[in-house]
C-alpha positions in Angstrom: 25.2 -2.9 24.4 23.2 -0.1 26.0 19.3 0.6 24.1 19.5 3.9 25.9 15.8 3.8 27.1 14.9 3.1 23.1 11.1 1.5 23.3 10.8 -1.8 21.5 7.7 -3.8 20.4 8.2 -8.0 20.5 5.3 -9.7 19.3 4.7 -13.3 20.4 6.8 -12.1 23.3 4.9 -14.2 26.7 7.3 -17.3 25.9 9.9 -19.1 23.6 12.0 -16.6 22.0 10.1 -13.9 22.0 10.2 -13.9 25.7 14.2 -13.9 25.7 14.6 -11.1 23.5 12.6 -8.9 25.8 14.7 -9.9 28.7 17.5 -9.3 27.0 16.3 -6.0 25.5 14.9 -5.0 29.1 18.4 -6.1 30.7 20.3 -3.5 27.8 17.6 0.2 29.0 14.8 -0.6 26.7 11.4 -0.1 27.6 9.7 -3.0 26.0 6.1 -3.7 24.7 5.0 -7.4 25.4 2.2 -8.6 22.4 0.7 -11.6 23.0 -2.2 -13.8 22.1 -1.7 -15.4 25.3 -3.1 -13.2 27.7 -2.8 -14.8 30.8 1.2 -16.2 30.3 1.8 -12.8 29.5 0.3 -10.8 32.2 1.8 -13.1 34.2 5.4 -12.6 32.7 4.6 -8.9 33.0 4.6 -9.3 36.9 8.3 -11.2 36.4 9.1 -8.4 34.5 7.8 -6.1 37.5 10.1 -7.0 40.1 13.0 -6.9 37.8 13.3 -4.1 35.8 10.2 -2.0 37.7 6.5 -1.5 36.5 7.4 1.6 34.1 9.6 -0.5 31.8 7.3 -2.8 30.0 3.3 -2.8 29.2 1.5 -5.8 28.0 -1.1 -5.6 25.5 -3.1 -8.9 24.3 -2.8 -8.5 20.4 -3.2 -11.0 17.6 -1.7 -10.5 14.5 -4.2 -11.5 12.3 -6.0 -8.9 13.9 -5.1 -5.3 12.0 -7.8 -3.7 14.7 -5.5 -4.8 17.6 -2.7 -4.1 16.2 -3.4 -0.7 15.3 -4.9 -0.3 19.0 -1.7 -1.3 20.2 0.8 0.6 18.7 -2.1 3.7 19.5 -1.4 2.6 23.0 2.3 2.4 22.6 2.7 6.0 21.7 0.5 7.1 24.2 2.6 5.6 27.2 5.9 5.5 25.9 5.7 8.5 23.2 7.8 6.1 20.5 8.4 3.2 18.8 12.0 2.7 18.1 12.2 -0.9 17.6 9.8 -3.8 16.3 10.5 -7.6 16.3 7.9 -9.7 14.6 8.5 -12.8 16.6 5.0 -14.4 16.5 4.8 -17.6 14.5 3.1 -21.1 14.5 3.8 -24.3 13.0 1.0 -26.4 11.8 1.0 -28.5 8.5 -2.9 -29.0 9.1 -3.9 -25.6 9.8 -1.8 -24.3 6.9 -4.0 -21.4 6.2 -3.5 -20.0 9.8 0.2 -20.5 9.8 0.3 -18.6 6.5 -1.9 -15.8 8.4 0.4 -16.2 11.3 3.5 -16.4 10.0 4.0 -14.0 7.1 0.7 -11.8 7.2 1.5 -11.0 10.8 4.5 -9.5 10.0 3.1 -7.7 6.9 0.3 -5.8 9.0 2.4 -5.3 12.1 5.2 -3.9 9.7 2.3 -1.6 8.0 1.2 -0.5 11.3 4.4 0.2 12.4 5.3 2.0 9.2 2.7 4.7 10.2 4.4 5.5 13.3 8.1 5.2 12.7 8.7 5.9 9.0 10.6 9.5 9.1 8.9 10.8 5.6 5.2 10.8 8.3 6.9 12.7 11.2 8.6 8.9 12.8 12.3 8.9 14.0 13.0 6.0 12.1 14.6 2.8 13.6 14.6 -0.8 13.6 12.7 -3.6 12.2 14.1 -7.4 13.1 11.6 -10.1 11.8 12.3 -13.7 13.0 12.5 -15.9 10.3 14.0 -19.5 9.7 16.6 -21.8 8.5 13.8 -23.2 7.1 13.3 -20.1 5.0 16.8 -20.5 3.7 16.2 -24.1 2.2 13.3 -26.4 2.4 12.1 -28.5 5.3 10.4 -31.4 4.0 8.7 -32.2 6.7 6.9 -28.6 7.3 6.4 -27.6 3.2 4.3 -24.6 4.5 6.1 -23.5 7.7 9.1 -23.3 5.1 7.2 -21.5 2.7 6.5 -18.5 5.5 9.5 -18.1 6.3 11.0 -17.6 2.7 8.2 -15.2 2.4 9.6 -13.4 5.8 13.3 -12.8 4.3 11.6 -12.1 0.7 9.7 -9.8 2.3 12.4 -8.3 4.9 14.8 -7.6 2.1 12.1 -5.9 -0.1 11.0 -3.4 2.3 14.4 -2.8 3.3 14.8 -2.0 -0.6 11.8 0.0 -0.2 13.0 1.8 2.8 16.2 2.7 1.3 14.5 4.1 -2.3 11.9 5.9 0.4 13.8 7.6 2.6 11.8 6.2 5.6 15.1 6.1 7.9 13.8 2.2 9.3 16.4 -0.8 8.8 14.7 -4.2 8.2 16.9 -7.4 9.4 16.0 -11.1 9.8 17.5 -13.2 11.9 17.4 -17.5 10.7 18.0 -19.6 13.7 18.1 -23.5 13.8 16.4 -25.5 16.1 15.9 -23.4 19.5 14.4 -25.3 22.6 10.9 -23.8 22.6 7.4 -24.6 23.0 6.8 -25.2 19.5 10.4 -27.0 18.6 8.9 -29.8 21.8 6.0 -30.0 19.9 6.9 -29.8 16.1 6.5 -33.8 15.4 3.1 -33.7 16.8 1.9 -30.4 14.0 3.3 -32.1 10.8 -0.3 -33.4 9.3 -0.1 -35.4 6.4 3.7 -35.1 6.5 3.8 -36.8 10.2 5.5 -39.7 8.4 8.6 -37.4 7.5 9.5 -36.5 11.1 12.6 -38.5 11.1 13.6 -35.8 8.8 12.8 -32.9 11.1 15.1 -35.2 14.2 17.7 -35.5 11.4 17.7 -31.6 11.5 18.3 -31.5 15.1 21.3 -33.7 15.1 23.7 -30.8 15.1 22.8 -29.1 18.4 19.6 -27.2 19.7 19.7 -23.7 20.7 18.3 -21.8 23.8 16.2 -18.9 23.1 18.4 -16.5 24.7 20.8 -17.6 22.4 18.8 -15.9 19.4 17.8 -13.3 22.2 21.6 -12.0 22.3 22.1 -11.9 17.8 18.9 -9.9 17.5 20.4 -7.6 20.2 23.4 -7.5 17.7 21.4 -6.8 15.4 19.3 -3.3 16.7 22.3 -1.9 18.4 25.2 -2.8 15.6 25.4 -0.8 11.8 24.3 -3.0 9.8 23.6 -2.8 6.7 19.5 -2.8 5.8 18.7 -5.8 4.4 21.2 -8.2 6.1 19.7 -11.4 6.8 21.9 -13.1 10.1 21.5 -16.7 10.3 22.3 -18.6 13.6 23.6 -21.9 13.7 23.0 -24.8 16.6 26.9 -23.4 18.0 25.8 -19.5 17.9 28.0 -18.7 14.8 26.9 -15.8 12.9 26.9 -15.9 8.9 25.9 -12.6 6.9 24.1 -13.1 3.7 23.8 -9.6 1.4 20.7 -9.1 -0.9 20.8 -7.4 -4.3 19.4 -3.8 -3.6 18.1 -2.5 -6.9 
């Protein structure tokens, strides 16, 4: 599945996931914009990323979405070294029951102003080429998780919110396709340390192990579908949900 030297933007991209799907996307001819909070594992991932694909391939860029300012800044700087944006995967996401406020901020209002941001550069009706958006939502965003009300709530509002602007991109003419991808549990930084964020719903963490009882999936396994997703047709507004064994379901929204 060649990207054909397409440039992609990965938020939350210095571990976990986020991490995986620019390796994968770097292993497939993209050039690939790392965003991180974390400025020191992902200046450090950048040199990794160095010796393998070469220096002109990738540029890291400290951003935090909650931040418009930095994100702005760094799709500015985006353009300037790579001349496009063809691809954006709001990846960046936190799960904490106490700071609920900041997961909300996190969670669903980072990939409302990175989208935003990124509508100003890639929507075709501005002078844009168009392209993908993939927003990494949740099983949890499917059906509740008891044990994380409001990490469950962010993640509904990520597919609400993928599958409206896809409506909206459709009825606009903007020439960008918005997908979500729902994975179950993947081994990451913040699935090791989920029991430990719950707050006053600590005492429902059984619940959360019950979830896990299927199988656990390695990032690169979610890596591989969102591939899928920016290189196959599909259609805007597909939501592709990834169970523990990798099996794909496609759920279809009601355009109006």
């Amino acid at each position: 599945m060649s990207l054909g030297e397409k440039v992609a933007v990965v938020t939350g991209s210095a571990k976990g996931i986020g991490r995986a799907i620019a390796e994968t996307f770097l292993q497939n001819g993209a050039k690939v914009v790392l965003l991180d909070v974390d400025e020191s594992t992902g200046k450090n991932l950048k040199k990794v990323f160095n010796q393998k694909f070469g220096e002109e391939k990738t540029l890291f860029i400290r951003c935090n979405v909650e931040s418009e300012e930095e994100i702005k800044a760094a799709f500015e700087r985006t353009v300037t070294t790579f001349g496009s944006i063809d691809i954006l995967c709001n990846n960046a996401g936190i799960l904490s029951e106490d700071q609920w406020e900041r997961s909300v901020s996190v969670n669903l209002g980072g990939v409302i102003r990175m989208t935003y941001a990124a509508l100003e550069k890639m929507n075709q009706q501005s002078g844009g080429q168009g392209g993908v958006v993939v927003n990494t939502a949740s099983v949890g965003g499917l059906g509740p998780l008891p044990s994380c009300p409001v990490y469950s709530a962010t993640k509904h509002g990520v597919i609400g919110f993928t599958r409206a602007m896809a409506a909206a991109s459709t009825a606009s003419n903007y020439g960008i396709r918005f997908n979500a991808i729902c994975p179950g549990a993947v081994q990451t930084d913040l699935f090791s340390s989920v029991t430990k964020c719950l707050g006053p719903f600590s005492h429902l963490a059984h619940l959360f192990e019950k979830f896990t009882e299927g199988g656990i999936l390695q990032p690169s396994d979610v890596a591989h579908c969102v591939l899928e997703l920016v290189t196959d047709e599909m259609k805007n507004g597909e939501v592709l949900v990834v169970d523990h064994s990798g099996k794909k379901y496609m759920t279809f929204p009601t355009v109006f």
